[in-house]
C-alpha positions in Angstrom: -40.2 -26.9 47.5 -39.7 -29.8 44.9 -35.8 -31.0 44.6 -34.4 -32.0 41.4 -34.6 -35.6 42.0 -38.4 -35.4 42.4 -38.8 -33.6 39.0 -37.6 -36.3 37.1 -39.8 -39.0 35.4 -39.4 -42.2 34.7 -39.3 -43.5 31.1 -41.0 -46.8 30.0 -37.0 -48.8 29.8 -37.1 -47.5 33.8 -34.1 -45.2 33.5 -34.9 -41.6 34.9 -35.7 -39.1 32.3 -33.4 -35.6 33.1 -35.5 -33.5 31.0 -38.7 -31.5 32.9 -42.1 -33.4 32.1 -43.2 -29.9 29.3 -40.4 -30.6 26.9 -41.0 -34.3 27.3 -44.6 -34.0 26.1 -42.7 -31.8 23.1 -40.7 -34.3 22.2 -43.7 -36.7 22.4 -45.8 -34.4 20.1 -43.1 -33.5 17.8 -42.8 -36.9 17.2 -46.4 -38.0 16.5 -47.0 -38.1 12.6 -49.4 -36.0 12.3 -47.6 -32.9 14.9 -44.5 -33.9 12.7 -46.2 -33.4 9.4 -47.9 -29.7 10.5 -44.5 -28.7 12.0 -42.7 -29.2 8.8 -45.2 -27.5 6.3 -45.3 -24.7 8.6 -41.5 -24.2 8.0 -42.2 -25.0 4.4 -44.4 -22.2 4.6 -42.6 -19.4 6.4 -39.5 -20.0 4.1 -41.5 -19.9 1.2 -42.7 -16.6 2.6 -39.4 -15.4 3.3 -37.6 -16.2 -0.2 -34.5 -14.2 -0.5 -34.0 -12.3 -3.5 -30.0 -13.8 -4.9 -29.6 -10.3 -6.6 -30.1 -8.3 -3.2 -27.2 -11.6 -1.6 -25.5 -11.0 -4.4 -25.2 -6.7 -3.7 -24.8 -7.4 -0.3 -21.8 -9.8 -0.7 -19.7 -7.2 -3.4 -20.7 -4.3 -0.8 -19.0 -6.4 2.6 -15.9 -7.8 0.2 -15.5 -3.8 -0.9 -15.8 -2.9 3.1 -13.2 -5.2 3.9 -10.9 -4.2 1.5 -11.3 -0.9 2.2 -10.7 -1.8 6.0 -7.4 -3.7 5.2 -6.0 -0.8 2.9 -6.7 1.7 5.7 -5.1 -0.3 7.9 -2.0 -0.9 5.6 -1.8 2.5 4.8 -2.2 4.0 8.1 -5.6 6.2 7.2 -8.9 5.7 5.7 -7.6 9.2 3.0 -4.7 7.3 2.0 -6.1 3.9 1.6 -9.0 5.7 -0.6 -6.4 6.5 -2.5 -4.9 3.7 -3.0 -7.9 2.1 -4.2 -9.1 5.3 -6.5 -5.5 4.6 -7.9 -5.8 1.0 -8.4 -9.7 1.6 -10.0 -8.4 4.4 -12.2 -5.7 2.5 -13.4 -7.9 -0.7 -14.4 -10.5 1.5 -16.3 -7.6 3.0 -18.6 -6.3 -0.6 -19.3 -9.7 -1.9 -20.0 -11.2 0.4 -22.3 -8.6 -0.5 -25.0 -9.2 -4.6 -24.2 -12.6 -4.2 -24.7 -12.7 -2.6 -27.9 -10.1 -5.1 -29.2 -12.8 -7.6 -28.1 -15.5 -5.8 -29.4 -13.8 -5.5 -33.3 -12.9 -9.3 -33.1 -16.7 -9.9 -32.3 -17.9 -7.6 -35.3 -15.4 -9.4 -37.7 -16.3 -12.7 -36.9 -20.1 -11.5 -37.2 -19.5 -9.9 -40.9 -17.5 -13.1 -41.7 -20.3 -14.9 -40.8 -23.1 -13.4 -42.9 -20.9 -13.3 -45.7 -22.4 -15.7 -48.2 -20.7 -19.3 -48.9 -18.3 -20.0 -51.5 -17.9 -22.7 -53.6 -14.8 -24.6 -53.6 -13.7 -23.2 -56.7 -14.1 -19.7 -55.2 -17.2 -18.6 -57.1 -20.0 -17.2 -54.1 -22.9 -19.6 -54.1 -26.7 -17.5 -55.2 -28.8 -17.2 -51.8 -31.6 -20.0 -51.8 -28.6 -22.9 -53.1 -25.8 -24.3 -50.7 -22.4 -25.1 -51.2 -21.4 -28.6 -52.8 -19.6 -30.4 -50.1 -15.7 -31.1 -50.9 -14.7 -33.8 -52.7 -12.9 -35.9 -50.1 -12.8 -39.1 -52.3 -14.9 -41.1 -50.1 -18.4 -42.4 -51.5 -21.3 -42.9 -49.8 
């Protein structure tokens, strides 16, 4: 039977290598250029294969951050019934005060949208026909 001490190699400086004589070829060939280069394009490769979709991370983040906070009302409550709801509470509540918000938004959008296409006047009032544009003001600077 081999003991440790006969196990180990030598390296070229003369100090005793600890590692067993397999991963020191490794190490050797995982160093050579050319091992090197196939080693990395064959991790190129595999995560190329394996691309994670962001919308699917994306899912599965909302999903775990729901979870928890499901998890920590249950806990705070003292049941999963009455932390549910809790939270049906809290969702019910922010759907009634959002439905109001967003058609304030929504108006604002389609006012600024008719102002928009309305055609531009001239700066004595008068609308300008389509095809010509409004003079510029008179600022009293000359070009």
């Amino acid at each position: 039977m081999k003991t440790w001490f006969d196990r180990r190699k030598a390296r070229p400086d003369g100090a005793a290598s600890t590692a067993p004589a397999a991963a020191q070829e490794s190490l050797t060939m995982t160093r050579h250029p050319v091992w090197k280069d196939g080693y990395d394009r064959g991790r190129r490769d595999e995560r190329a294969r394996r691309r994670r979709s962001p919308l699917l991370v994306l899912v599965m983040v909302l999903v775990a951050i729901i979870g928890g906070v499901s998890l920590v009302f249950a806990a705070r409550e003292g049941s999963f019934r009455e932390g549910g709801a809790m939270m049906d509470a809290g969702v019910s509540k922010a759907a009634r005060e959002s439905g109001p918000a967003l058609r304030r938004a929504a108006d604002e959008a389609s006012q600024g949208l008719r102002k928009a296409q309305q055609p531009a006047a001239s700066p004595d009032g008068e609308p300008v026909p389509a095809g010509r544009e409004a003079p510029p003001p008179a600022s009293g600077f000359s070009n």
